[in-house]
Every structure is written in structure tokens, then in C-alpha cells.
C-alpha positions in Angstrom: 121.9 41.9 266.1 123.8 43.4 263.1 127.7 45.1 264.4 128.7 47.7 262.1 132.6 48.4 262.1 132.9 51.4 259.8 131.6 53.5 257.9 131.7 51.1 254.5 129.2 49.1 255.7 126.7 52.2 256.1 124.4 52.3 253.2 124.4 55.9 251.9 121.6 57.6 249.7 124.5 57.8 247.1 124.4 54.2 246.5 120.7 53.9 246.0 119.7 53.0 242.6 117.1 55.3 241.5 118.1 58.2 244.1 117.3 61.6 242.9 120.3 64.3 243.8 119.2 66.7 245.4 121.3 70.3 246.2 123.2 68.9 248.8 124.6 65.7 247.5 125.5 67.4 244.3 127.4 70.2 245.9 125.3 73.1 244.8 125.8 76.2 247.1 123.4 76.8 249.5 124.0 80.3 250.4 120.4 81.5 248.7 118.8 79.3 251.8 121.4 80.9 254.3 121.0 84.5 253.3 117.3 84.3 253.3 117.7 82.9 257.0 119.8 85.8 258.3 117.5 88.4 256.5 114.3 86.9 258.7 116.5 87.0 261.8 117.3 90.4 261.4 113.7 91.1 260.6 112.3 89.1 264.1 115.0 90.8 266.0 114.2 94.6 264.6 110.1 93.6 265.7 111.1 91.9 269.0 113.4 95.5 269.5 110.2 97.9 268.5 107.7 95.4 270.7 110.3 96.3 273.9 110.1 99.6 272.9 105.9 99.6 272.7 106.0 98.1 275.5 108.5 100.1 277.4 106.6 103.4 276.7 102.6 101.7 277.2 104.3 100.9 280.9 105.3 104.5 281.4 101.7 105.9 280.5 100.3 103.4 282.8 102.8 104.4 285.4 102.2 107.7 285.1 97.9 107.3 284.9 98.7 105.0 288.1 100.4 108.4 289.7 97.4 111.0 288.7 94.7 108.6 290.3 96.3 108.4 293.4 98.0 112.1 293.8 
């Protein structure tokens, strides 16, 4: 069983020979991925808002055929 005291003995992707850096070991802002993630939130949110609406108003029309069959 190996007992690992801190965090020197963790081998990191750092100290891999051969490693290729990628965006976030180098430091390179991520922001681009970010923005693009809050734009398709936004987008879901405004279609999840128009879906209530659709079907806010198809359950009023079926109300109100519901009403003229029966009165």
C-alpha cells in the first residue's frame, strides 16, 4: 500500500516527459470557452421561456374548447 504525505510526491502532467501543454497548463485565457457557454444558456433559457409560453396559451385553447363542448 503506497502512503502519500504531500503533494510533492504526486506526479503531475507537468513532469511528464513528452507532455504536450495544452491551454490550461500554459495559462492561456479561457474566456472564448466561457463566453460561448453563457451565450447557449441564454439561448436554452429564451426557448425553455417561449416553450412555457406555447404551452401556456395551447392549455387555454384547450380549456376553452373543453368549456364550448360542455356549455
Amino acid at each position: 500500500m503506497i502512503n502519500i504525505k504531500t503533494l510533492k510526491q504526486i506526479r503531475t502532467m507537468r513532469n511528464l516527459k513528452g507532455y504536450r501543454s495544452c491551454r490550461t497548463t500554459t495559462g492561456v485565457s479561457m474566456a472564448h470557452l466561457d463566453r460561448g457557454r453563457i451565450y447557449n444558456e441564454e439561448m436554452r433559457l429564451v426557448n425553455r421561456e417561449l416553450r412555457r409560453q406555447w404551452l401556456e396559451e395551447a392549455w387555454k385553447i384547450h380549456l376553452s374548447r373543453c368549456a364550448r363542448r360542455q356549455g
